[in-house]
C-alpha positions, 0 to 999 in steps of 0.5 A: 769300207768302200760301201760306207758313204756315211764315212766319206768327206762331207761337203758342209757350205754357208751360203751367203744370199745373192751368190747363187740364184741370180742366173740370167737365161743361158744362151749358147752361142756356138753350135754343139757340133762345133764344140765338145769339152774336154773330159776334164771340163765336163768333170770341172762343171761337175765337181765345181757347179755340180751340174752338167753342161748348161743346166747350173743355177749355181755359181763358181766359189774362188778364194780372192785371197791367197789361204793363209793356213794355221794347222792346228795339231797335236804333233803328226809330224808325218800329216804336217810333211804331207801338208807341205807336200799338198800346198807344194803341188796345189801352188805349182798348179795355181796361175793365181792365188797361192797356199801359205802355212802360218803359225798363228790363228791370228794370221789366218783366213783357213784353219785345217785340224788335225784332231778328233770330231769334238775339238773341230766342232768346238771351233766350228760349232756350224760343223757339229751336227755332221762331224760326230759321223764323218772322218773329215769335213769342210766349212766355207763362207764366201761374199754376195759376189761369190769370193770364198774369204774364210774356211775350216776343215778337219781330219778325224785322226783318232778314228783313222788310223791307217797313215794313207787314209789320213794323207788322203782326207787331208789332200781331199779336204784342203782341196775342195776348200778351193771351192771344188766343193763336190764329190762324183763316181766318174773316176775311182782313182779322182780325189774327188771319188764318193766311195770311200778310198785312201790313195794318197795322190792326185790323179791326171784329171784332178790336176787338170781340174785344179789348173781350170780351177785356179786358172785366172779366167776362171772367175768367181761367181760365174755360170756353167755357160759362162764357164763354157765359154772361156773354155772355147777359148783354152 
């Protein structure tokens, strides 16, 4: 199944007109041969600008609220566990905002289903025309300075079966709607990894990203080389 891309989470953002096309020329200030980043840095400019160094016109996407989850389910007691888990693990990396599930629409600024592609799309009608051929999906809007402020995903659980592929749409989703919105074939155990897989867990790497991610210094609508030079300072 590793070959079916068409299956893989899709990335699927609304964005809103003055977050990402206003970039000043990029200026680098300290030789090369003085600095290198990390493995990790380089992978966080690709997964959260989607770009290498120094060549973005994008801008990083960061909630400016804690998410406050309603999961709508049809009693996947085994998907709400690992719920709990995820939001667990993504809160003990977080130096800033923090995950919170709620048990009314009305409180929430993010909605995860846990349904089929029909229900998600009713919901998020922005989301049909990619849901009917993808198992798991995301949909972001955020601010004119780039401040994520409402999200949605979804897990297809009638057309995945297998409990770990579940476990891992759900991981993958929820955690690129923190704004690290792309997927990469740098590193096959990442959760971030385009080829299909089901492996349940973050890997060393991810968990590195999401602390840059969810760093305070980390800012929302910053530039790759505005990113650059915070990490001079790690």
């Amino acid at each position: 199944m590793k070959g079916i891309q068409i299956l893989i989470t899709v990335m699927l953002v609304l964005m809103c007109i003055g977050c990402a096309k206003e970039e000043e020329p990029i200026i680098e200030e300290t030789p090369v041969e003085n600095f290198r980043l990390s493995e990790a840095q380089q992978y966080y400019l690709e997964i959260a600008l989607g770009t290498e160094f120094g060549n973005s016109t994008d801008r990083i996407k960061k909630w400016g609220a804690d998410l406050r989850i309603f999961v709508s389910h049809e009693g996947e007691d085994e998907l709400i566990e690992e719920f709990g888990k995820i939001i667990e693990d993504i809160n003990s990396m977080s130096q800033s905002i923090k995950l919170f599930q709620v048990d009314r629409l009305a409180l929430a600024n993010a909605v995860v289903f846990l349904s089929d592609a029909a229900t998600y799309a009713a919901y998020e009608p922005s989301a049909a025309s990619i849901v009917e051929s993808n198992w798991g999906a995301f949909w972001l809007m955020w601010n004119s300075g780039c401040m994520i402020d409402r999200g949605s995903m979804y897990v297809d659980i009638t057309r995945v079966q297998e409990l770990d592929c579940r476990k891992h749409l759900l991981r993958e989703e929820l955690t690129q709607m923190l704004g690290l919105m792309n997927d990469a074939d740098s590193y096959d155990d990442s959760i971030f990894y385009q080829p299909w897989t089901c492996g349940p867990a973050y890997s060393d790497i991810d968990r590195e990203l999401i602390e840059i991610h969810l760093d305070r210094r980390i800012e929302a609508g910053m530039t790759s080389s505005d990113v650059v030079k915070v990490f001079r300072d790690f």
